[in-house]
C-alpha positions as CSV (number, residue, x, y, z in Angstrom):
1,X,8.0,4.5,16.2
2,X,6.1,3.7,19.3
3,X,2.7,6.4,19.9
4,X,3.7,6.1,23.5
5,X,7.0,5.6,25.0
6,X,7.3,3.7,28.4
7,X,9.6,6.2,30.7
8,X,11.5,5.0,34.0
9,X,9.7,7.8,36.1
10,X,6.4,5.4,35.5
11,X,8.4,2.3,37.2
12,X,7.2,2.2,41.2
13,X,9.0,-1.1,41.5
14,X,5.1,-2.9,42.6
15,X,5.7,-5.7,39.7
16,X,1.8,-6.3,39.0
17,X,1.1,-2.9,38.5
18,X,3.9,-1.8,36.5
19,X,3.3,-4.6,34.8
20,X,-0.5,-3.1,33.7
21,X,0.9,0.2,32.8
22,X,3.4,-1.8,30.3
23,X,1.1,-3.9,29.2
24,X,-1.8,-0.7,28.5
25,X,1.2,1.6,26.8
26,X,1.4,-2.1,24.4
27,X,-1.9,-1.9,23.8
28,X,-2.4,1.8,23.4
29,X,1.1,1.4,20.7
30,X,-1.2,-1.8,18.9
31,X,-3.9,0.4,18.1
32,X,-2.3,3.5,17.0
33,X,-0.4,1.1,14.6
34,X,-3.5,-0.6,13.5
35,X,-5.0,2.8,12.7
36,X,-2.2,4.3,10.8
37,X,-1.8,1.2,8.9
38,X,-5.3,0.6,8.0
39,X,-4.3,-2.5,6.1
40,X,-6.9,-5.7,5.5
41,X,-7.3,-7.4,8.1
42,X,-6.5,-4.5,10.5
43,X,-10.2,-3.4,11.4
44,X,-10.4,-7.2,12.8
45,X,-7.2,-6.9,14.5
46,X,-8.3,-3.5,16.3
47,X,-10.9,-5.0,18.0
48,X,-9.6,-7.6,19.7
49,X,-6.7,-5.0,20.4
50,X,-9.0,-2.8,21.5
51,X,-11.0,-5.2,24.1
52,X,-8.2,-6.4,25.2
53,X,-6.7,-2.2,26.2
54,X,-10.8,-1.5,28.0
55,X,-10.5,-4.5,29.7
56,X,-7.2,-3.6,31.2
57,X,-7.8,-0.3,31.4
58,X,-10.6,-1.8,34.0
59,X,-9.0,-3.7,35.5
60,X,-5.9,-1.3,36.3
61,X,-8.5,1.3,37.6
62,X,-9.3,-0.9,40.0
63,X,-5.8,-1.4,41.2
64,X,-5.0,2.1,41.2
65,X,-8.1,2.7,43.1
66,X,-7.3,0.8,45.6
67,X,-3.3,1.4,46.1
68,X,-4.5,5.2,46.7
69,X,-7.2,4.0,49.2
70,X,-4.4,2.1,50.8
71,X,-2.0,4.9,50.6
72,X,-4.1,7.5,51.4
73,X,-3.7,9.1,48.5
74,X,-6.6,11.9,47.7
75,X,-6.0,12.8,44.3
76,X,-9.0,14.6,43.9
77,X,-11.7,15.2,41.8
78,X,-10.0,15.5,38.6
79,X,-8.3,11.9,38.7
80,X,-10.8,10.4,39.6
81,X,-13.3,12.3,36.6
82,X,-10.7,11.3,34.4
83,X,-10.8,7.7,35.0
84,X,-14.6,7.4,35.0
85,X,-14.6,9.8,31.3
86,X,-11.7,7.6,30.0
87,X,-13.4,4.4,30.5
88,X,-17.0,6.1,29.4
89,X,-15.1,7.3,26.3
90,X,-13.6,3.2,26.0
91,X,-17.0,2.0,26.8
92,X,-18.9,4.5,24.1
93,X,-16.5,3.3,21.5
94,X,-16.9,-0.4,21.5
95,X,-21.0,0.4,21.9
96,X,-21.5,0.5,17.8
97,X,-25.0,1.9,18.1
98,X,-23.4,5.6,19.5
99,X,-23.0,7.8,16.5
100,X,-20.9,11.3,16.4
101,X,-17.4,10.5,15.7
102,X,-16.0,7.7,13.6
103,X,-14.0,4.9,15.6
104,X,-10.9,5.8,14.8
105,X,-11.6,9.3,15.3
106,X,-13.2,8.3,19.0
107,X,-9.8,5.5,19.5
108,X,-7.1,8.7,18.2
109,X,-9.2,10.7,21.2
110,X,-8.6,7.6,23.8
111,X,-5.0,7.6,23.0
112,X,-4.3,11.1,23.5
113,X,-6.3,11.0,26.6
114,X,-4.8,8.3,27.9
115,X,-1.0,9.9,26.8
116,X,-1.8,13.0,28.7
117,X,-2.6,11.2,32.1
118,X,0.6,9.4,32.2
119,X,1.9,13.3,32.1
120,X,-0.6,14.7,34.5
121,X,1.1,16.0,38.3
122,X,-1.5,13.6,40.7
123,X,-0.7,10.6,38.7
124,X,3.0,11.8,38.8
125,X,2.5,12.6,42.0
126,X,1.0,8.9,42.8
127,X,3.9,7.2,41.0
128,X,6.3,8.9,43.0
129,X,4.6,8.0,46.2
130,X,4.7,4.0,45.5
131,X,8.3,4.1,44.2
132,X,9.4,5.7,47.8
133,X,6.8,3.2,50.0
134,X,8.0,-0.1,51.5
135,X,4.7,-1.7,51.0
136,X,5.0,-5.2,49.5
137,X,4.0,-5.4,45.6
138,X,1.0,-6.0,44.8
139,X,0.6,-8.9,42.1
């Protein structure tokens, strides 16, 4: 069973960028499942999982940031202090040398961070507003 399901109410119908949010739910589902299974190999596997899901979750920032600039989307504060805590919790993780919480105690806190913002009303809000706009996709 999948740690995230993909829903229709994410689809906007802008191919490249429902095509990040698929490919970051895979990603998110790949390391849930190597942490669960915590099989040989798996600590290797993680971490290319996991570099592959920040540097995605980069570069889909990015994209969002700039469909809201070009819708004029405001989403306020809190989205924006989400994305920059969600990729300074990504970031802390893969830098070895921060102690506190284990890895997979850090990656089980990503995921449910990163659950909960699919669920959140701005980015809700924001999906709803692409899947209405006539705007050609962006790729």
């Amino acid at each position: 069973m999948a740690y995230i399901e993909w829903k229709e109410q994410y689809e906007t119908g802008l191919l490249g960028y429902d095509a990040q949010h698929r490919t970051l739910f895979r990603l998110a589902n790949r390391i849930y499942e190597c942490i669960e299974r915590q099989a040989p190999g798996s600590d290797l596997e993680l971490s290319s999982v996991f570099g592959a899901f920040l540097e995605m979750t980069r570069t889909h920032v990015r994209t969002e940031d700039e469909l809201m600039a070009w819708h004029h989307f405001e989403p306020g504060k809190t989205h924006e202090e989400a994305h920059s805590h969600f990729i300074e919790g990504l970031e802390a993780i893969a830098d070895s040398s921060i102690g506190g919480l284990s890895q997979q105690e850090r990656l089980r806190e990503i995921l449910l961070k990163f659950k909960a913002h699919f669920e959140a009303d701005d980015e809700q809000t924001f999906l709803a507003l692409l899947r209405r706009s006539n705007f050609p996709p962006v790729s």
